[in-house]
Every structure is written in C-alpha cells, then in structure tokens.
C-alpha positions in Angstrom: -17.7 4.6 4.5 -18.1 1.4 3.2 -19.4 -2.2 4.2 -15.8 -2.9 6.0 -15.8 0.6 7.7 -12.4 2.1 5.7 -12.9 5.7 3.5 -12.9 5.9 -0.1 -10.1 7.3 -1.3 -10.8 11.0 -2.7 -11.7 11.6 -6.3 -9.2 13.1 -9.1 -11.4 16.2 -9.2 -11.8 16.7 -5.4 -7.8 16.4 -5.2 -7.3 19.0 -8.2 -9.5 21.3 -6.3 -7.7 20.4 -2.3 -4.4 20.9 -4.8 -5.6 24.4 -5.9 -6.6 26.0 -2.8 -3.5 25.0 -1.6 -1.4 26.5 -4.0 -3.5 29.5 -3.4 -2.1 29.3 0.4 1.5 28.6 0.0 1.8 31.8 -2.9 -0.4 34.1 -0.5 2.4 33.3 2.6 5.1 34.8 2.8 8.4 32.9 1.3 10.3 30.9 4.9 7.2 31.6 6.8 5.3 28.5 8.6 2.2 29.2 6.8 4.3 28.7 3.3 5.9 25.9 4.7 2.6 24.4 5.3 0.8 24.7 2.6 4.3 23.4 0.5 3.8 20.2 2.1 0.1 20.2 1.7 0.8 20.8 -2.1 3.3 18.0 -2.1 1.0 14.9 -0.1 -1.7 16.2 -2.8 0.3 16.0 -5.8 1.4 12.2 -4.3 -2.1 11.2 -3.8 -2.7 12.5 -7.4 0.1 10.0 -8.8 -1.3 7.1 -6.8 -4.8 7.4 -8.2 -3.0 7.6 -12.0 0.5 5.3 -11.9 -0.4 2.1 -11.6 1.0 0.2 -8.7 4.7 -1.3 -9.4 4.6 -5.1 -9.7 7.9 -6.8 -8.2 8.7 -10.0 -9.9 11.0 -12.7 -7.6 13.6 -12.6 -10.4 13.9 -8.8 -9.6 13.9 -9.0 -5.9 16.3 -11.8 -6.4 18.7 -9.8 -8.9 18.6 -6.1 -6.1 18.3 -2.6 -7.4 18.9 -1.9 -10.8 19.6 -5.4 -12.0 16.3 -6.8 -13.4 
C-alpha cells in the first residue's frame, strides 16, 4: 500500500496472466454451467482493467457537455 493507504493498481503482466488462468477456467466448465459463467465475467472485469491501464482517460470539454451526445 502506499503512503495514503489505497492499492496499486495491478501491472499489465500480472493482469495477462489473472486473464489467462481465467480463460483456462471458463473453457474447462462446461458451456451454461455457473462455473463457466463465472469465470466469463472474470475474463470480462480482466479484459476492462486491461483497457483502463492502455486507453487513456476520455477528456470532456464544456462545449461537449454543453452540445449532449453525439454533437461535439
């Protein structure tokens, strides 16, 4: 932890590895069962935390907020 007492987020490699092991769970289970269902979502919140650490984060100018969806 650090100096303010909040976890640092988990490396790129540590996540590829969670991401595989994972996949290795969801295609041992069998297709509907909970276990698959499981380790599907465990696959997705991986994959998210993935783009998070490589897409930068999304800057909303007034002028967009202002204009609504789609109209920047």
């Amino acid at each position: 932890m650090n100096e303010a007492g909040a976890q640092q987020p988990p490396s790129r490699a540590s996540l590829m590895e969670q991401h595989a092991a994972a996949r290795a769970r969801r295609e041992a289970a069998d297709l509907g069962s909970e276990a698959y269902r499981v380790a599907a979502e465990e696959v997705a919140r991986i994959e998210i935390a993935i783009a998070l650490l490589e897409e930068p984060p999304i800057e909303i100018t007034a002028a967009a907020a202002e204009a609504g969806p789609g109209r920047s």
